[in-house]
N, C-alpha and C positions, 0 to 999 in steps of 0.2 A: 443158291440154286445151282444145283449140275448139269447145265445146257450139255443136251446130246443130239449137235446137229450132222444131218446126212447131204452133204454136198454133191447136187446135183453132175453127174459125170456122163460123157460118151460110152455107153453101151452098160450103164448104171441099173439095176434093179433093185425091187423096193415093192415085197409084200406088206402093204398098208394091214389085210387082214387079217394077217400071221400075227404081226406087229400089236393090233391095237386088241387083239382074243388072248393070245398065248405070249407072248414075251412082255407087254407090261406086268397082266397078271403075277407072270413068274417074278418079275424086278419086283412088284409091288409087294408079295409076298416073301420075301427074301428081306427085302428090307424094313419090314413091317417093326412098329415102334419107333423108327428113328424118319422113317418117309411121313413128310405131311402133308403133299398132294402132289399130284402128276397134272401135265398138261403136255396134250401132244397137238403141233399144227402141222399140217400139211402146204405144200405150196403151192400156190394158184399162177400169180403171176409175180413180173419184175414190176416194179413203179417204172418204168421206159418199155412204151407200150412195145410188143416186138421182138424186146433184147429177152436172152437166157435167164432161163430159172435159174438162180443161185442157190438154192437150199432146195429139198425133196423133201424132206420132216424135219422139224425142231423139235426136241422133247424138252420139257422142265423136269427137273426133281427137285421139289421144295425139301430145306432141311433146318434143322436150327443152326448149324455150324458146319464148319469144316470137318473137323474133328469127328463130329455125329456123322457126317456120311462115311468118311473112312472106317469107322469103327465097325458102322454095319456093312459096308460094300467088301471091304478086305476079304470075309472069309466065306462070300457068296461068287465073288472076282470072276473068278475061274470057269464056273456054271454060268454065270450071266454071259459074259464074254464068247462061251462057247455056243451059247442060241443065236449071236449076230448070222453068222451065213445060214442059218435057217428062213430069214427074211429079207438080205440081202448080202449084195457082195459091194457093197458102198462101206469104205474105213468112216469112221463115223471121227469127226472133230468133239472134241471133249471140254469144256470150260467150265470153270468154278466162280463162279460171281455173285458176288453182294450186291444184296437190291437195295436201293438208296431213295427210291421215291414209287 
């Protein structure tokens, strides 16, 4: 999975509908044959009723491997990368993890 989460920031913006019409689409298609599902959340609240959002959306990108997502994400990179400030000006945290259960 290549979590793409947007960490909640002072003076943070975040087109949710840009986001979930036009820039998944575009990832999804871009990475088509090696993507085997998407999941986007949004964030509601903290579990400490009160305290600060920590995250503003989390995305999933299902993959068979590491290697499968490099292969297809390398020569899309540039294009994808270049529609972030179209829906936000939040640097987006990036992780690659194996799901175990």
């Amino acid at each position: 999975t290549v979590n793409v989460i947007y960490p909640a920031k002072e003076g943070g913006t975040f087109d949710l509908d840009y986001y979930l019409t036009k820039h998944i689409p575009l990832v999804s298609e871009r990475l088509r044959g090696a993507l085997r599902g998407v999941t986007v959340e949004q964030g509601l609240a903290n579990a400490v009723p009160g305290a600060a959002l920590p995250f503003v959306v989390l995305c999933g990108l299902k993959f068979d491997s590491v290697a499968a997502f490099q292969a297809a994400f390398g020569p899309h990179a540039a294009e994808i990368q270049a529609d972030i400030p179209k829906y936000t000006n939040i640097a987006p945290v990036i992780q690659l993890s194996e799901v175990k259960l």
